[in-house]
N, C-alpha and C positions, 0 to 999 in steps of 0.2 A: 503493500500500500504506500509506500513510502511516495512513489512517482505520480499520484494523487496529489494535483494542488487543490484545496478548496476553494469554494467561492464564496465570499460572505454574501454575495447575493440572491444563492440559490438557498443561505439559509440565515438567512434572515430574522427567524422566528428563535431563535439562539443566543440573542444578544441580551442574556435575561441580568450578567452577574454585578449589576450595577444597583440591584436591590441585596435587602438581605435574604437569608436562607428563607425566612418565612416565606416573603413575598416570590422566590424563585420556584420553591415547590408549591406555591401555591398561584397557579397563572392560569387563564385559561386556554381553552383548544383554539386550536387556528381557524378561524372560517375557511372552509377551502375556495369559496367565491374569492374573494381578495387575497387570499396566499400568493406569493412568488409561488412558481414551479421550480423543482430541485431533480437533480440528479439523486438513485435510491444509491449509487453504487458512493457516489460522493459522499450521500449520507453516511453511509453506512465506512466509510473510511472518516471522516467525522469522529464518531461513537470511538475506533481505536485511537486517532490521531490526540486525544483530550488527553492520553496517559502522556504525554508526550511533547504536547501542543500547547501554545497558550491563545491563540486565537486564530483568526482567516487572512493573514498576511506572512503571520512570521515576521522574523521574531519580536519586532513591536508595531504597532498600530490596529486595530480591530481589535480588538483583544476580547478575549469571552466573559471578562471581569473588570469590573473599573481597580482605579488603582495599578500598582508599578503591576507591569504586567511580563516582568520576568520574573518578579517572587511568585506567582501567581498558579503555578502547572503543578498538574498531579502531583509529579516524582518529585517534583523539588520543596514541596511543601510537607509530604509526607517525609522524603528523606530528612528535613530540617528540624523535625521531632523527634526522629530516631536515631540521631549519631550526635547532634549539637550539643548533646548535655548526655553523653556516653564515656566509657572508657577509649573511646578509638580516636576521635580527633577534635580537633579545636578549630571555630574559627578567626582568624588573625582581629579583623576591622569590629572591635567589640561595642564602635561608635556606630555600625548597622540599625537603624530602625528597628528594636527592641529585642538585639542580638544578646546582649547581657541576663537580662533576665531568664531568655531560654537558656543560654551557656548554665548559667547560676541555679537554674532548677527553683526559679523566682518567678516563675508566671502568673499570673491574674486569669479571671473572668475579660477582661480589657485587654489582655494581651493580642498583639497586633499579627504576630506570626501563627499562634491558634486560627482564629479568626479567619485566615487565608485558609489554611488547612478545611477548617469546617466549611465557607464557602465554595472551595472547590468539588469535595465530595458531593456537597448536595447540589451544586450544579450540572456535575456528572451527572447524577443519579436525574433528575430532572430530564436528560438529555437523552439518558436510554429507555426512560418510561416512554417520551413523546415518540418517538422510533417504535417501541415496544407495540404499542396504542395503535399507530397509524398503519405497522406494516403485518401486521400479524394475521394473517389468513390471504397475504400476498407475497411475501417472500418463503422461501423454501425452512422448514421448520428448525432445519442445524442454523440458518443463520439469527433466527432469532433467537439462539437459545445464546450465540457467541454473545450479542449483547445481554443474553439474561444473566449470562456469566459476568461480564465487565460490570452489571448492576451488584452483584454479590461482592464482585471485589471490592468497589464502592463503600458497600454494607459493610465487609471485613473490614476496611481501615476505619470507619466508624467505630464499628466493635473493640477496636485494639487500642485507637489512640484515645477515646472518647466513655467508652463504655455504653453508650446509650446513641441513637441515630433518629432523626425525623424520619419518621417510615411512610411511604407512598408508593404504589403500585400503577397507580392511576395517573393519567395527563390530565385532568381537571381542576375545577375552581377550588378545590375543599384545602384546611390546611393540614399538614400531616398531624400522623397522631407519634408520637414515640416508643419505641420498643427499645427495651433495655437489659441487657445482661445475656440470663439464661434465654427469655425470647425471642432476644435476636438472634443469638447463637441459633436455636432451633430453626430458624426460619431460611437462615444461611445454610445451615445440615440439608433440611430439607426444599431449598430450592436446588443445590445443588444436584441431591439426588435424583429430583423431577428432570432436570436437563441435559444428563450424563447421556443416559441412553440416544438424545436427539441429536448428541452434538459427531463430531466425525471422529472416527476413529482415534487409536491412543497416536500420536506420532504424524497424523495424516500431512499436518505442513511444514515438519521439520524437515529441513534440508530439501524444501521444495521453493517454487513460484511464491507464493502463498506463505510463506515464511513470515509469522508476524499476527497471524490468525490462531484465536483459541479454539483445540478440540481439546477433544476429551482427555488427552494428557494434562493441559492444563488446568482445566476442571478438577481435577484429582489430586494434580498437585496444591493448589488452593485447599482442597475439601482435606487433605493431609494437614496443612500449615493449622488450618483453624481447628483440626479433632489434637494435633498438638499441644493446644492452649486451652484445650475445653475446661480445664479446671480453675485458667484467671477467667476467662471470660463468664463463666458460669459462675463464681464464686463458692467452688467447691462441690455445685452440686452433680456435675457430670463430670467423671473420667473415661476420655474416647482414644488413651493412648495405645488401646489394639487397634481402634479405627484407622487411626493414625499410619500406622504399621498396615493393617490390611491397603490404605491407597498406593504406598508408598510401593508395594508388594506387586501391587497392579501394574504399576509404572514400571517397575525394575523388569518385571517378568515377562513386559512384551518385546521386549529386545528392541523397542522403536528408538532408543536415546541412549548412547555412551559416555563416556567422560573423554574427555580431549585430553590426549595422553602425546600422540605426536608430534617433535618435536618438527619447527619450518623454521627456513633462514635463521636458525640461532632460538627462536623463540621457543618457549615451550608450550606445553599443551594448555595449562594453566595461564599463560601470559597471554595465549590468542582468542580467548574468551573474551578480551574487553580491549580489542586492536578494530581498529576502521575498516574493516573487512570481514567483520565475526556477521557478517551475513550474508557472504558471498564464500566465507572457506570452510569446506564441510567441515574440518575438523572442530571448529567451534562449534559449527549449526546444530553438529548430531547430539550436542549436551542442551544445550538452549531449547526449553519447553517451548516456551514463551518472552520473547520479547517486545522493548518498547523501542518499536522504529527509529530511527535518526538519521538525517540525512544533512553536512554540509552547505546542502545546495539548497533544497527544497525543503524541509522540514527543520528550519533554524529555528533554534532558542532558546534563552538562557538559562532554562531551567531543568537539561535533563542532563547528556551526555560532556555536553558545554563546561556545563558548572564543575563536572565533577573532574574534568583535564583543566580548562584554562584557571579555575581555583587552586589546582594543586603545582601551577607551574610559577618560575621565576623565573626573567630574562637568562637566556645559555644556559639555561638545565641540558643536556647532553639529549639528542632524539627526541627528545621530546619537545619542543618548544614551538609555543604557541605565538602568534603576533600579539596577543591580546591577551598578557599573562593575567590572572588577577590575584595569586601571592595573596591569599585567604585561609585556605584549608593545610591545615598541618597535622601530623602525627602526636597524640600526645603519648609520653614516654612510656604507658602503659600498654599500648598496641606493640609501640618498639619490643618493650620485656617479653609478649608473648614469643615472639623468635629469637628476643639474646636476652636473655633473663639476668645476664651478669652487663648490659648495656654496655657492652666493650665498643663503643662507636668513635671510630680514629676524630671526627669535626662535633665537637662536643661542648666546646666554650672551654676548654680549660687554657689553663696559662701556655704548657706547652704546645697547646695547637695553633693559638693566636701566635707566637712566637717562629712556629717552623710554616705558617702563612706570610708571616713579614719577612722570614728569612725570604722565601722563595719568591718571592715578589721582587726584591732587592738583587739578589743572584741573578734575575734573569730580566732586570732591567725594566717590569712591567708595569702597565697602570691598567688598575682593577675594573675601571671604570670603562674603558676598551676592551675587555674580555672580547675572543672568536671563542668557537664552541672548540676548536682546534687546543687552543690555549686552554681551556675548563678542562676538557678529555684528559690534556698532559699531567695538569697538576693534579689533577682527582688519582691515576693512577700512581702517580709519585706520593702525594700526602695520604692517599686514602680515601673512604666515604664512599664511592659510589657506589652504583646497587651491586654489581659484580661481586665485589667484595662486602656488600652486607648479606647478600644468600648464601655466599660459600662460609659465612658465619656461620649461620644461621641454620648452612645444612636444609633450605627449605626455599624452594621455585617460589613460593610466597609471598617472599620475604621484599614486595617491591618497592622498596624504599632508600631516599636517594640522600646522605648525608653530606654529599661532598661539597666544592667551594663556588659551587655557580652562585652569586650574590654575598660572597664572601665568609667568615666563619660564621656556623648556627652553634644554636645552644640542644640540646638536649631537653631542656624541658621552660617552662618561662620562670625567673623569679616569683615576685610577689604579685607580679600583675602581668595579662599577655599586655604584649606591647606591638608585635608585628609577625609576619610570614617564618621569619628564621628567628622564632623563639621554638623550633622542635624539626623535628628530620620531616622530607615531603616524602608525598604519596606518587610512586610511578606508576601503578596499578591500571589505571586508566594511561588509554592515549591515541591521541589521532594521529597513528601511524599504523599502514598496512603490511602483513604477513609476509606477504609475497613481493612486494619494494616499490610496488606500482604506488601513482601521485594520489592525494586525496583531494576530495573538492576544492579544499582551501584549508587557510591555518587560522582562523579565526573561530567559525564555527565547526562542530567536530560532527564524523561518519558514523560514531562508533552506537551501535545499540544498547540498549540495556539490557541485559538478562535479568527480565522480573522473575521467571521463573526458570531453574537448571539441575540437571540432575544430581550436581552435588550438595543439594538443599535435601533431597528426595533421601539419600546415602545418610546424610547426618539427622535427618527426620528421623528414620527409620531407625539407627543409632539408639538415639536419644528413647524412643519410644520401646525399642526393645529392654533398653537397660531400665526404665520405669517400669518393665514388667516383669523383671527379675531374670531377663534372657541375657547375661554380661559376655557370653562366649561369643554371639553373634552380636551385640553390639559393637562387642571390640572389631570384628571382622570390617563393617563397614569403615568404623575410623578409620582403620589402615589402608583399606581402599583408597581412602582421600589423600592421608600420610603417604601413599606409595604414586599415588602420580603425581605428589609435589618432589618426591626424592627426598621425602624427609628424613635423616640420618638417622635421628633420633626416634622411630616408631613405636609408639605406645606399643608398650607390650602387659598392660595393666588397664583398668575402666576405672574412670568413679564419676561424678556430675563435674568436680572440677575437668576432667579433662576433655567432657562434649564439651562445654562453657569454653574453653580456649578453644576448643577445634570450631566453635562458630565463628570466636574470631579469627582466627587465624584463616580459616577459608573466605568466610564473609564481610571482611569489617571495609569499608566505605559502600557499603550495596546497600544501606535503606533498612535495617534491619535490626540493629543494637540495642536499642532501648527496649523491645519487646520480647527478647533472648533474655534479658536481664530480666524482667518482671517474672516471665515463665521461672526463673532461678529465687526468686525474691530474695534480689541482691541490688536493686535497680536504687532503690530508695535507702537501703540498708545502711546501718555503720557497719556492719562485719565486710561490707567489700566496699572498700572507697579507690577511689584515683584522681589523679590532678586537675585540681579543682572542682569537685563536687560540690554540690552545695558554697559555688561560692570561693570557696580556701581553696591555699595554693597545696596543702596537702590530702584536704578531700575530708569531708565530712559527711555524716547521715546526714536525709529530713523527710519530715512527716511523708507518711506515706501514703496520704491521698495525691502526692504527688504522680504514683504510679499512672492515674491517668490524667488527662487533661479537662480543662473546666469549659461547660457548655459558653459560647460565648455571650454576653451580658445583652448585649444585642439581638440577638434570637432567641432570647427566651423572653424581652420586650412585646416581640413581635409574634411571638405565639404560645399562648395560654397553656399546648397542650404541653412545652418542655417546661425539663425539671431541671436545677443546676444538680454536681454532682458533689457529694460528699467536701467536705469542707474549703469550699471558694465561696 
């Protein structure tokens, strides 16, 4: 779908996000007398293009929401609750529009990056009912089941960041009512269930045309994620972690999806899962359930694949370098620990790094300020840092993290307050750069897709779910599976919850995902597991643990009678 440009004039009826939640799900039906006429196919790349998209131009103007309308998209709203106030990374510019308080685990009802979050769900969800409503006994039944699926996703990050969701089925005037908890959990169980059967087989558009479309592998991997967590989202009253294990069983068994194990031009199997070409090279495709389109050219903006390369780069970072670096997102030293536990990192801020930085600078005649990437490459390799030598630490393909002197010495972790980009090691993990050495659209916005969902979610799923059921022999098996196609030296050869918990991050940590790993552990809010700056301090503290979810926003619950705030905001 990617090669779908839309047209905001064929959909016209869309431009809802400039109201609040109330007022979005609450609109009425189109006259079709006066309706614009729309392309279904348009439409219907629309409904995927929102996980992805923030409007009908790219990357700004039209926008589907008023306001900055690169905060504004699925991924990047969701991802900014789940890792912003994590053990895995920090954002630098803490002077962001209400960047601090999320960082700080200090959010309101008023909070301004909530508030995006919650409006875009519910504008999604608005979007696949109106679709839902108009095409249903006109389109082929898999494909309205794909949207009935993108609705449950919808409802999932509701369930997980919120606990509680405006619920509507319908494209009319009425306002929603809310479902909350164990009922919404059920209703996600069983829509799910209702659309599996309809949808296309497990695997059907991996490694095809169509590549980017949910079937019923995706379905399942979803219906996996949330039988994983039946017991926050339920509050104890459901445990689905056979269920859990049965989807996950599904997936593994039909042999439609591998893990990307081969290594191409130097890169690994691992590394080409999130390269500018991971949907055009089987060996990424055949892992990747489901992803979230991205395209350079046609599908620009700043809130999916963008964010998560030109955030993590600095002018001459080595391969990777973007025009448009934006030196935001950094490693905080507790992601580092998970692959060098003893933080032996050569560019560290100490005396003698700064010192054998000035010698070499001196020695070879240089000014910092002129760096070529020629010059960065030489001294990385003579003083150290770069990723090369952090995974042969590390012992782990993982390990993509880049400490060396592009932007001169970093520090390891930040003093008393973050102050900038190189207060911690970056993230190479992402990158818009292709497998196979061919050009990519451009160096500003990036190719690369997301993998929302990949098989090695499905392995450490099924992990995690085994070992809750007292299965440790086969849990440990899948670890190693993941351990053994990063070349991890060091393979678990023992289970216990600590070591799923590192293996999520360690597989997972800047994909969207940290904060709701951590609740599942209830360690998210905890004093028994702190990291830099939790709560605020630069050594990490507890706090209350209504924190775990997020507060309805103050505004939508103005705007309609039937929501409830949630537990202490």
């Amino acid at each position: 779908m990617k090669h779908i440009i839309l047209k905001s004039a064929a959909l016209a009826f869309l431009t809802l996000g400039t109201m609040s939640c109330a007022d979005d799900l609450n609109i009425s039906p189109i006259d079709p007398k006066t309706s614009p006429t729309y392309n279904v196919d348009e439409l219907l790349a629309k409904q995927y293009g929102t996980l992805g998209l923030t409007g009908q131009k790219g990357p700004d103007g039209d926008g589907d929401m008023s306001g900055n309308e690169g905060e504004s998209g699925y991924y990047r709203t969701v991802f900014n609750l789940n890792e912003l106030n994590s053990d895995e990374i920090l954002w630098a510019w803490q002077d962001n529009e209400d960047m601090a308080p999320i960082t700080n685990m200090a959010w309101t009802s008023a909070s301004t990056r909530v508030n995006w979050c919650y409006q875009r769900l519910a504008y999604d969800i608005t979007l696949h009912n109106q679709f839902i409503s108009e095409q249903t006994g006109k389109l082929s039944d898999d494909k309205i089941a794909e949207i009935r699926f993108l609705r449950c996703l919808n409802y999932f990050q509701f369930l997980d960041l919120f606990h509680r969701a405006p619920f509507k089925l319908e494209f009319n005037g009425e306002l929603p009512i809310e479902k909350v908890g164990v009922d919404l959990y059920k209703w996600i169980d069983e829509e799910l269930t209702a659309i599996e059967p309809l949808m296309k087989d497990v695997g059907a558009y991996c490694n095809t045309k169509d590549f980017g479309r949910a079937d019923r592998g995706a379905a399942y991997a979803l219906h996996a994620r949330l039988a994983l967590n039946a017991e926050v989202y339920t509050d104890g009253e459901i445990n689905d972690y056979q269920k859990a294990k049965d989807y996950c069983d599904k997936i593994i068994e039909s042999n439609a999806y591998d893990l990307a194990k081969a290594t191409k031009n130097g890169y690994t199997g691992y590394q080409q899962l999130f390269m500018a070409d991971n949907d055009e090279n089987p060996e990424a495709m055949k892992e990747i359930i489901l992803p979230i389109r991205q395209d350079g050219a046609k599908t620009r903006s700043h809130g999916g694949s963008t964010m998560l390369i030109n955030g993590t780069r600095c002018d001459g970072m080595p391969y990777y370098y973007q025009t448009n670096p934006w030196q935001c997102i950094f490693a905080r030293k507790d992601l580092v620990a998970k692959f060098l536990p003893s933080l032996d990192i050569v560019n560290a801020d100490n005396d003698a790094c700064k010192k054998a930085y000035e010698k070499y600078l001196k020695d070879n005649d240089l000014d910092a300020s002129k760096f070529t990437e020629a010059d960065i490459l030489k001294m990385d390799k003579q003083l150290g840092g770069n990723t090369e030598e952090i995974i042969n630490k590390a012992g782990d393909d993982r390990a993509l993290l880049y400490g060396g002197f592009a932007g001169g010495v970093r520090r390891l972790t930040p003093d008393k307050q973050i102050k900038n980009f190189f207060d911690g090691l970056s993230i190479v993990k992402w990158s818009n750069v292709r497998s196979d050495g061919a050009a990519v659209h451009g160096d500003n916005f990036c190719d690369t897709d997301i993998p929302l969902f990949r098989l090695g979610e499905i392995y450490l799923t099924r992990a995690e779910a085994l070992y809750r059921l007292g299965d440790k022999e086969n849990a440990l098996k899948d670890i190693q599976k993941l351990q053994e196609r990063a070349h991890r030296k060091n393979v678990a050869k023992s289970i216990d919850l600590n070591t799923i918990l590192d293996e999520w991050c360690r597989e997972f940590y800047l994909e969207g995902r940290r904060r709701s790993d951590l609740v599942r552990f209830d360690l998210y809010t905890s004093s028994q597991y702190l990291w830099s700056f939790k709560g605020g301090q630069p050594n990490g503290v507890g706090v209350d643990s209504h924190y775990n979810v997020y507060p309805i926003p103050s505004t939508e619950i103005a705007g309609n009678h039937n929501l409830h705030q949630n537990p202490g905001y």
